[in-house]
MIDOSE-1310 file (N, C-alpha, C; in nm, 2 decimals, decimal comma, always signed):
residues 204
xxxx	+13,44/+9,67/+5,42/+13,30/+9,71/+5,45/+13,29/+9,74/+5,60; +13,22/+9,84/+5,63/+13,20/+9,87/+5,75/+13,10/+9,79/+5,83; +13,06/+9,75/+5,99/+12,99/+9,68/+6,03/+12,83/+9,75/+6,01; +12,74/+9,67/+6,04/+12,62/+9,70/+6,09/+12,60/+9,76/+6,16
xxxx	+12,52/+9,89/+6,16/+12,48/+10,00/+6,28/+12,39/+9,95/+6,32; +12,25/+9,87/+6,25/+12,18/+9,86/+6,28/+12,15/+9,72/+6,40; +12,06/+9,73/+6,54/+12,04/+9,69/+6,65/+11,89/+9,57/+6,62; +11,89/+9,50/+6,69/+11,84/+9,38/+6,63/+11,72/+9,37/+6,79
xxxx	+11,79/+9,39/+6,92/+11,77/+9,34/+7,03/+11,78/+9,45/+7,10; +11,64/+9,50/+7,18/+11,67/+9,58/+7,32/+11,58/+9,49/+7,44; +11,60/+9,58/+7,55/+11,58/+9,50/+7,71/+11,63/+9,60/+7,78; +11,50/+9,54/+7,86/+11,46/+9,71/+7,97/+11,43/+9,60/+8,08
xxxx	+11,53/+9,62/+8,22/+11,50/+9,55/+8,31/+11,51/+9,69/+8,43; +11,39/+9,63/+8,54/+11,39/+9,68/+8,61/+11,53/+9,72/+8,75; +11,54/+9,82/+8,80/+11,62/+9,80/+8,90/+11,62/+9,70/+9,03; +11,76/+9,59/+9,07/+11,72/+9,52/+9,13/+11,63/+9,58/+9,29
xxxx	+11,64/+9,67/+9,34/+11,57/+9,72/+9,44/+11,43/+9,70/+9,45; +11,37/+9,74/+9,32/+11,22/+9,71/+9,28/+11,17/+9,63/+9,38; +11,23/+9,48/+9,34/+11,13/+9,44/+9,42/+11,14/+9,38/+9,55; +11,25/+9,45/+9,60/+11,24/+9,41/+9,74/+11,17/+9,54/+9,81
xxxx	+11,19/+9,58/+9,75/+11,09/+9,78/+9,74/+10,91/+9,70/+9,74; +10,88/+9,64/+9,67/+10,69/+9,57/+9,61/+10,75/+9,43/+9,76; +10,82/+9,36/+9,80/+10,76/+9,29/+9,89/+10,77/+9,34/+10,06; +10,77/+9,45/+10,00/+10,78/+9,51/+10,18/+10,61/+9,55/+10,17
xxxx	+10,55/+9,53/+10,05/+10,42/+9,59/+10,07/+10,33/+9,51/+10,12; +10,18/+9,49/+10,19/+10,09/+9,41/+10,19/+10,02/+9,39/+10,13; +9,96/+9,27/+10,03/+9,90/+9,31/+9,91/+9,75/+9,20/+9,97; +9,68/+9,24/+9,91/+9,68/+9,30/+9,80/+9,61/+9,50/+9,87
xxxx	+9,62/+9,58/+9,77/+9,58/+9,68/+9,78/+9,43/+9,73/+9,74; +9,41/+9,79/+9,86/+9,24/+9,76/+9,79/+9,23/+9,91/+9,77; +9,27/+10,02/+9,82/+9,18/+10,19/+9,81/+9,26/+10,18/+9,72; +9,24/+10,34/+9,67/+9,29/+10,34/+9,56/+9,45/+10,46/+9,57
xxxx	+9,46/+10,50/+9,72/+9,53/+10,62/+9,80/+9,62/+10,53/+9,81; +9,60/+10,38/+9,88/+9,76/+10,29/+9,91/+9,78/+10,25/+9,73; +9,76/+10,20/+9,68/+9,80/+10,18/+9,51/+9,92/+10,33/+9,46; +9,80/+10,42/+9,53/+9,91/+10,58/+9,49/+10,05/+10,55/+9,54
xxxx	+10,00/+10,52/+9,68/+10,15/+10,58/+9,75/+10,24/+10,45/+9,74; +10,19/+10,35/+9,65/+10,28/+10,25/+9,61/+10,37/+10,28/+9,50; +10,29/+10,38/+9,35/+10,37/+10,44/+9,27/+10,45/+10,54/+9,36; +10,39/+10,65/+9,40/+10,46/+10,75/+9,43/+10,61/+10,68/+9,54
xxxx	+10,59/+10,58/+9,58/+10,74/+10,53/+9,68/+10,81/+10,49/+9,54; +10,75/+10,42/+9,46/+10,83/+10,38/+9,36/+10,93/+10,48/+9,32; +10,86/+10,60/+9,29/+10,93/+10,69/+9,21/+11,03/+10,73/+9,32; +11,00/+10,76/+9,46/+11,11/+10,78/+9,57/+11,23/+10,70/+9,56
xxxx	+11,18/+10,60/+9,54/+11,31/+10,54/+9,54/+11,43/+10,55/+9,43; +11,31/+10,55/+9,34/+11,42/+10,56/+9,22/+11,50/+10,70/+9,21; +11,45/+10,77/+9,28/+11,58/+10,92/+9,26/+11,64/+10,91/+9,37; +11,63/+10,83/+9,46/+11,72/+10,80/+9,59/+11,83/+10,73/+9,57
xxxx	+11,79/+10,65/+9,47/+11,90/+10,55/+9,43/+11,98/+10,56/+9,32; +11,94/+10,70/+9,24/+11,98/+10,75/+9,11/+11,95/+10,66/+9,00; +11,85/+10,61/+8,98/+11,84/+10,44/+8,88/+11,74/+10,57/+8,79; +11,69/+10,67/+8,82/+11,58/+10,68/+8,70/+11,52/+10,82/+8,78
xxxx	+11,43/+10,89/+8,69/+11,34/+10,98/+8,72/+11,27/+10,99/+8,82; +11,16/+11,09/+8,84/+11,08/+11,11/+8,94/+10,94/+11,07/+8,96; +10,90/+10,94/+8,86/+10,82/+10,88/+8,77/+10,82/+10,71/+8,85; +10,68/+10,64/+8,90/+10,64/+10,55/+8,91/+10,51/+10,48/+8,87
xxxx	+10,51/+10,34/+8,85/+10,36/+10,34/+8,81/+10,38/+10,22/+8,84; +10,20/+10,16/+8,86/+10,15/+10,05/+8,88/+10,07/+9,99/+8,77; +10,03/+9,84/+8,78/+9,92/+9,79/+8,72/+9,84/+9,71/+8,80; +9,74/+9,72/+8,86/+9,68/+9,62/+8,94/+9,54/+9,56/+8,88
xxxx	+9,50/+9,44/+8,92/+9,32/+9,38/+8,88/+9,28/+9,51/+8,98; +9,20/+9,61/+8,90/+9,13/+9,71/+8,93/+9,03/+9,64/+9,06; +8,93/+9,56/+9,04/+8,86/+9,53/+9,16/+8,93/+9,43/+9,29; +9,00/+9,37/+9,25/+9,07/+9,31/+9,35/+9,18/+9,36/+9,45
xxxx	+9,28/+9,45/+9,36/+9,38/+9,52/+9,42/+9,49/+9,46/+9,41; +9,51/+9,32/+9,34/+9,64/+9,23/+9,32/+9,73/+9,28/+9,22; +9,85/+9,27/+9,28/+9,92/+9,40/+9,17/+9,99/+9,31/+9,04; +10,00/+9,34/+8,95/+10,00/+9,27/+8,85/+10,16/+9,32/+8,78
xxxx	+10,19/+9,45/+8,76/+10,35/+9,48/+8,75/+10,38/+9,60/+8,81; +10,48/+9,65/+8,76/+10,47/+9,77/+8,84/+10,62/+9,83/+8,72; +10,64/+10,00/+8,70/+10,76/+10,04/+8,64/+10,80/+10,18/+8,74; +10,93/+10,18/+8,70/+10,99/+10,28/+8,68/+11,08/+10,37/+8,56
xxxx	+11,05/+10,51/+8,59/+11,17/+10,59/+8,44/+11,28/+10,58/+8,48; +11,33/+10,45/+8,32/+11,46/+10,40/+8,34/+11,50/+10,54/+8,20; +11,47/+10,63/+8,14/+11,49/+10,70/+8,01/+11,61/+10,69/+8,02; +11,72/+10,77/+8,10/+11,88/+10,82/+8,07/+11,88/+10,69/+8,11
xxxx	+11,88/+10,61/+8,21/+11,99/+10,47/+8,23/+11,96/+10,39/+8,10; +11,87/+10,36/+8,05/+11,85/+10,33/+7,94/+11,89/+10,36/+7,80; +11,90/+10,51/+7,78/+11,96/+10,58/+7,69/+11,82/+10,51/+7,59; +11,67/+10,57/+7,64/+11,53/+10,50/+7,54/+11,44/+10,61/+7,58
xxxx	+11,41/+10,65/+7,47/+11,30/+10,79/+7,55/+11,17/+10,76/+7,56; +11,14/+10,59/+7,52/+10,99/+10,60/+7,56/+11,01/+10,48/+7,69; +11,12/+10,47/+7,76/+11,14/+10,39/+7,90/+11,05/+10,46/+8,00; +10,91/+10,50/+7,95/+10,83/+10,60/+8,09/+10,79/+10,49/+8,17
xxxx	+10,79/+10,54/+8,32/+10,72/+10,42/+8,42/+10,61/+10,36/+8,39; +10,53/+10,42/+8,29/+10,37/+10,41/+8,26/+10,40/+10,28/+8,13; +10,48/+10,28/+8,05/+10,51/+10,25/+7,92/+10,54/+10,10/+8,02; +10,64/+10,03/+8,07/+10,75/+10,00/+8,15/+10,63/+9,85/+8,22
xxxx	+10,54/+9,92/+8,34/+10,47/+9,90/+8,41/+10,35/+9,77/+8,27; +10,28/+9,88/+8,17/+10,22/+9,85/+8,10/+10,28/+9,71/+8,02; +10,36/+9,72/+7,94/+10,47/+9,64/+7,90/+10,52/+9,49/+7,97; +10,55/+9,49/+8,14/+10,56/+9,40/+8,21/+10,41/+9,35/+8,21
xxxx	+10,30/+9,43/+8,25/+10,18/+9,34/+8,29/+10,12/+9,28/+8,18; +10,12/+9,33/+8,00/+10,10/+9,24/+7,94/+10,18/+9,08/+7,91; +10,33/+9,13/+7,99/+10,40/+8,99/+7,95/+10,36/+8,90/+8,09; +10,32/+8,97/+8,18/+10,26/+8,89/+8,28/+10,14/+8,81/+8,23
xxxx	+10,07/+8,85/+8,21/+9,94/+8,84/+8,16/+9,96/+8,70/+8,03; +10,04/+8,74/+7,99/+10,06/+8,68/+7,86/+9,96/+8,71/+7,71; +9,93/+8,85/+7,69/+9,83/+8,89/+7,57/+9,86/+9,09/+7,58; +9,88/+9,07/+7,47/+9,90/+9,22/+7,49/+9,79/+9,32/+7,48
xxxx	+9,69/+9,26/+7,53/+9,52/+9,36/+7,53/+9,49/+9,30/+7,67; +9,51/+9,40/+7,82/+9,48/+9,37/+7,92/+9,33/+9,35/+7,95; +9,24/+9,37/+7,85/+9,11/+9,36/+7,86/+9,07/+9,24/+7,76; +9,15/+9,15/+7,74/+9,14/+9,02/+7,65/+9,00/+8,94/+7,78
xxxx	+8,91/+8,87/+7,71/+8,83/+8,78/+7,78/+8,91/+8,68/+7,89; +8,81/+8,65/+7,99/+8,89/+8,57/+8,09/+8,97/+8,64/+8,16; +9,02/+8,80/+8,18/+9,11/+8,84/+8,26/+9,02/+8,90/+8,34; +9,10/+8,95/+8,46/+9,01/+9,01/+8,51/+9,02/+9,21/+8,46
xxxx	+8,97/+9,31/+8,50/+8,95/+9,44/+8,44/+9,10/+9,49/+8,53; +9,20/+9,58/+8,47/+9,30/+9,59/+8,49/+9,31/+9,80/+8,54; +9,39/+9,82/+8,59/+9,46/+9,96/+8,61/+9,54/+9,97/+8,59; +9,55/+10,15/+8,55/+9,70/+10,22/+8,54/+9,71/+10,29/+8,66
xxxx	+9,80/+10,29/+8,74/+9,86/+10,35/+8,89/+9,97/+10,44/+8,89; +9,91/+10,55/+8,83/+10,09/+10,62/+8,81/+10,14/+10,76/+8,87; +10,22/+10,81/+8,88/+10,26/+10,96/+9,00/+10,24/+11,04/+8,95; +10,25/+11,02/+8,83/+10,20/+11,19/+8,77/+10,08/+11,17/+8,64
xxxx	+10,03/+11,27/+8,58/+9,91/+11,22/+8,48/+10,01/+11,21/+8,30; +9,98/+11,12/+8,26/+10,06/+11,04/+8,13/+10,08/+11,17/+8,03; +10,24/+11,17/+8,01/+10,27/+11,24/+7,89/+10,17/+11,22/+7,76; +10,22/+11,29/+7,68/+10,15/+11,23/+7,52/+10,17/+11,15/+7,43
xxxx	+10,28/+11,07/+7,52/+10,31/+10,94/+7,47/+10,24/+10,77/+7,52; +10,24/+10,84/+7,66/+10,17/+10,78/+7,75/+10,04/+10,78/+7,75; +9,98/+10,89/+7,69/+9,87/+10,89/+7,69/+9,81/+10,83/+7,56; +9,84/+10,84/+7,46/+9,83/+10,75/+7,32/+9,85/+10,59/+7,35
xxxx	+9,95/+10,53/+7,44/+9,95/+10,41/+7,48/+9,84/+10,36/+7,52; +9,76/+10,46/+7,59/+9,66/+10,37/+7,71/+9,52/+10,32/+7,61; +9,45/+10,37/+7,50/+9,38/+10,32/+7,45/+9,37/+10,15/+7,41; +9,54/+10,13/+7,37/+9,57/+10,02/+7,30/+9,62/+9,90/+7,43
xxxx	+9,61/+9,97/+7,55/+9,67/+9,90/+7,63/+9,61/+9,78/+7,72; +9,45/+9,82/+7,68/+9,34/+9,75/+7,73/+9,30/+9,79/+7,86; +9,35/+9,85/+7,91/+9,32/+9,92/+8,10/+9,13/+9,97/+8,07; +9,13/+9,95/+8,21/+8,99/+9,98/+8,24/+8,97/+10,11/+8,31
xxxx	+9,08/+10,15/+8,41/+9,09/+10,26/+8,43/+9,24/+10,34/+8,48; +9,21/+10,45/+8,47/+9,38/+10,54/+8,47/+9,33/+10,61/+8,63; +9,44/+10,61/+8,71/+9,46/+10,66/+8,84/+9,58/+10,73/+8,85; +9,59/+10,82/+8,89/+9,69/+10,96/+8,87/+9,72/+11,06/+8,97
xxxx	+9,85/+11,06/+9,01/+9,90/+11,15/+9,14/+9,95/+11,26/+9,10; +9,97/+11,34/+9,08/+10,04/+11,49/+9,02/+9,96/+11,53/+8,88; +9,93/+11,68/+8,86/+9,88/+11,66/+8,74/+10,04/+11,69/+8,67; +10,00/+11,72/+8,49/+10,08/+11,76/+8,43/+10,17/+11,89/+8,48
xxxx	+10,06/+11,97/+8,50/+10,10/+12,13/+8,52/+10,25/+12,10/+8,59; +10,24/+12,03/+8,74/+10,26/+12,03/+8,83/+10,41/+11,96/+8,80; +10,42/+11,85/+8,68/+10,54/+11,82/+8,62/+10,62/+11,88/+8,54; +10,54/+11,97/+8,49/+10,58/+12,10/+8,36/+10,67/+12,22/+8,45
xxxx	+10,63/+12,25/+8,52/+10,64/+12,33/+8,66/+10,84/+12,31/+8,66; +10,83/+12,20/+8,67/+11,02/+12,18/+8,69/+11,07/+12,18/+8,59; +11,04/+12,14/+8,47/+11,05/+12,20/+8,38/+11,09/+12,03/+8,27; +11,02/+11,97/+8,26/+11,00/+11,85/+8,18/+10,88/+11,94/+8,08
xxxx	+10,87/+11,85/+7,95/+10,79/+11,86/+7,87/+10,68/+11,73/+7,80; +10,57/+11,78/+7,86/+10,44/+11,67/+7,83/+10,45/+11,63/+7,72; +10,48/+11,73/+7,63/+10,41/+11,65/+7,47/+10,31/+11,71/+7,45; +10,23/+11,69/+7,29/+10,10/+11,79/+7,28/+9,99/+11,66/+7,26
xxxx	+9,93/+11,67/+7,42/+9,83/+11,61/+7,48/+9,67/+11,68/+7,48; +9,62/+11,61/+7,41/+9,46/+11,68/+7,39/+9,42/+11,74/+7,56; +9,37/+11,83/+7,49/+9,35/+11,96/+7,65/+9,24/+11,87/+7,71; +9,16/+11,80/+7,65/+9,00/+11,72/+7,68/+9,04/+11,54/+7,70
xxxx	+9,15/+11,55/+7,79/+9,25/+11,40/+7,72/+9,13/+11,32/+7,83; +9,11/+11,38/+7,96/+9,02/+11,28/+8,01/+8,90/+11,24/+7,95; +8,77/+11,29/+7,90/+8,67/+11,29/+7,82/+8,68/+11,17/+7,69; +8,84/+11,18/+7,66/+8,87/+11,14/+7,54/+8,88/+11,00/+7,58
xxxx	+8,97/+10,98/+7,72/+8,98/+10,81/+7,76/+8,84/+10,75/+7,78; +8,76/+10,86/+7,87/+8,61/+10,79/+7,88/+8,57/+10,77/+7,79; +8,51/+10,82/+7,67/+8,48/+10,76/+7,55/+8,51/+10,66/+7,50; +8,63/+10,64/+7,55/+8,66/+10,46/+7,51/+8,63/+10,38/+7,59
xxxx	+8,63/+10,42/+7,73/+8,57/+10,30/+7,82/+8,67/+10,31/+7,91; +8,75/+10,40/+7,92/+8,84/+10,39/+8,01/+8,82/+10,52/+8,13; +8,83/+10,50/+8,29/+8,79/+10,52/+8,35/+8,89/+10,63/+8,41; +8,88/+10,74/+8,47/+8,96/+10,81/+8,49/+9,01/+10,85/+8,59
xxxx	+9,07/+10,83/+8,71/+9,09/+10,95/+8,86/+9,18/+11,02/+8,87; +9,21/+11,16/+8,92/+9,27/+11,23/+8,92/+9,32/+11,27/+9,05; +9,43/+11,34/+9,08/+9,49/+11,42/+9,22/+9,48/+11,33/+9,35; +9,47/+11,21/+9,33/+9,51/+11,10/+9,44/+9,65/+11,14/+9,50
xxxx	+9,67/+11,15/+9,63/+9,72/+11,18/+9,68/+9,85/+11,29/+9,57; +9,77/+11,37/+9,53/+9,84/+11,48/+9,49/+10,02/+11,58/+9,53; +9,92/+11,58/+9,66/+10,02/+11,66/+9,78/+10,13/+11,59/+9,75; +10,17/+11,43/+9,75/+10,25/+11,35/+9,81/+10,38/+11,34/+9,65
xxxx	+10,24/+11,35/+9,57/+10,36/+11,31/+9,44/+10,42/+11,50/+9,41; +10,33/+11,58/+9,43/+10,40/+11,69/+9,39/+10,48/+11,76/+9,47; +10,51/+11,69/+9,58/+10,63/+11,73/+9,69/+10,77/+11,65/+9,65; +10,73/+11,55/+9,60/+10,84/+11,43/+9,52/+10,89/+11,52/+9,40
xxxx	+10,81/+11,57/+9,31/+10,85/+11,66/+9,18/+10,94/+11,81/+9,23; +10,84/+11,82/+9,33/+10,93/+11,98/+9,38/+11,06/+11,92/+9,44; +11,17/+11,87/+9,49/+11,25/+11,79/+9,55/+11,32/+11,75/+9,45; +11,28/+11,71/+9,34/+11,34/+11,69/+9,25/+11,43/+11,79/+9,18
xxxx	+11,34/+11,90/+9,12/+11,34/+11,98/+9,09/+11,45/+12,07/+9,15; +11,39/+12,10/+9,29/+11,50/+12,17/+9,38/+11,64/+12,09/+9,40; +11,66/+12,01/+9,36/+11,81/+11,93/+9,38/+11,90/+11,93/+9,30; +11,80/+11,99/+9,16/+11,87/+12,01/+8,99/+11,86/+11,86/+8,93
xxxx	+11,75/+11,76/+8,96/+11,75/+11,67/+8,90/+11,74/+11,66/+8,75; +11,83/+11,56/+8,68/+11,80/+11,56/+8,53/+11,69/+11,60/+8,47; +11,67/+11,72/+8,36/+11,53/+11,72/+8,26/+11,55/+11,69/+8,16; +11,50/+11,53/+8,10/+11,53/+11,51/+8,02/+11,44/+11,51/+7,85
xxxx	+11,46/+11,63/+7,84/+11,37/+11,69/+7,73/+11,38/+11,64/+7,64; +11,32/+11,60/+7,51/+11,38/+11,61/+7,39/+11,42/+11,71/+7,34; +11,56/+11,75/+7,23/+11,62/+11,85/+7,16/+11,68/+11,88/+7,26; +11,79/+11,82/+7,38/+11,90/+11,85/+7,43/+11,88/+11,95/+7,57
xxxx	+11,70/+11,99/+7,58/+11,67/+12,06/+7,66/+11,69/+12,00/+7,82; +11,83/+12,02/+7,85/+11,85/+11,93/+7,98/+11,88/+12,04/+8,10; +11,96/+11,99/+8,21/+11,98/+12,06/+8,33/+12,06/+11,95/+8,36; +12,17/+11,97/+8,45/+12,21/+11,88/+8,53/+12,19/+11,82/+8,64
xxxx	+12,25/+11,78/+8,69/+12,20/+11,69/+8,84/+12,19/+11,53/+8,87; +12,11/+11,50/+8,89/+12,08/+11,36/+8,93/+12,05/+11,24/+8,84; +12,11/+11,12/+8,80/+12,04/+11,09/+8,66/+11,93/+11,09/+8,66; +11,85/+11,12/+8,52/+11,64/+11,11/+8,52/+11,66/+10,97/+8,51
């Protein structure tokens, strides 16, 4: 008889750099521009160091500014296509947290801090994820542009989170994350598409 194919156990750990990367920071962060340029270094680093994509994200207590987790796109090191920084990030702050509804009573109201605006996987996450509000550096276009693929994300996706109660910002330091994308891009960094749609270069 042949063995089991089937996988019982996975684990997604952060690169050790991370967090000597989060304690060079001063925290807590209170605008919502340093929060950005906390994801957007994230994602710097991680294509500097070849650990992942061009993708970072935060979770912080929205009124406080105390940062709660933080991810990076581990996809190819991982060999996991939904390892997105947003997914990652999300994922650590409920095990921080200890409840997997960041909006459980007794917490305080929570954020998503991320470089670019959430695929359509990302973005189906965020309802269930309890966040109070989504903050966002790059739009899609601007990711699509190099040639990654969003997913088929409702054209009205902002309207759609407000309606639930979830808050929305957009093109926060914009400039900063879509000069990170273009760089990417321009170096031949991995696209790691679904259906084999790749490029070579740098691992994503």
């Amino acid at each position: 008889m042949g063995h089991s194919m089937i996988s019982t156990v996975i684990q997604f750990s952060l690169p050790a750099w991370v967090a000597e990367l989060v304690a060079g920071w001063r925290m807590p962060l209170e605008s919502a521009e340093d929060r950005m340029r906390l994801a957007i270094g994230l994602a710097k680093e991680n294509v500097k160091r070849q650990t992942g994509g061009p993708f970072g994200a935060a979770v912080f207590e929205r009124d406080s500014g105390v940062l709660v987790a933080v991810g990076v796109n581990l996809v190819v090191a991982s060999q996991c296509s939904i390892a997105h920084a947003e997914m990652l990030a999300l994922a650590l702050a409920q095990a921080n947290r200890r409840t997997f509804d960041l909006a459980a009573p007794g917490i305080p109201a929570h954020e998503l801090v991320t470089s670019a605006e959430p695929c359509a996987m990302c973005f189906g996450a965020l309802p269930w994820s309890g966040v109070a509000r989504l903050v966002c550096g790059a739009r899609s276009e601007d990711v699509e542009r190099i040639g990654f693929e969003e997913g088929p994300k409702p054209v009205a996706w902002v309207e759609q989170l407000e309606a639930r109660g979830i808050s929305v910002l957009t093109d926060v330091c914009r400039d900063d994350a879509q000069r990170l994308l273009r760089r990417y891009g321009e170096a031949g960094g991995t696209i790691y598409n679904p259906g084999g749609r790749r490029r070579g270069g740098h691992l994503g």
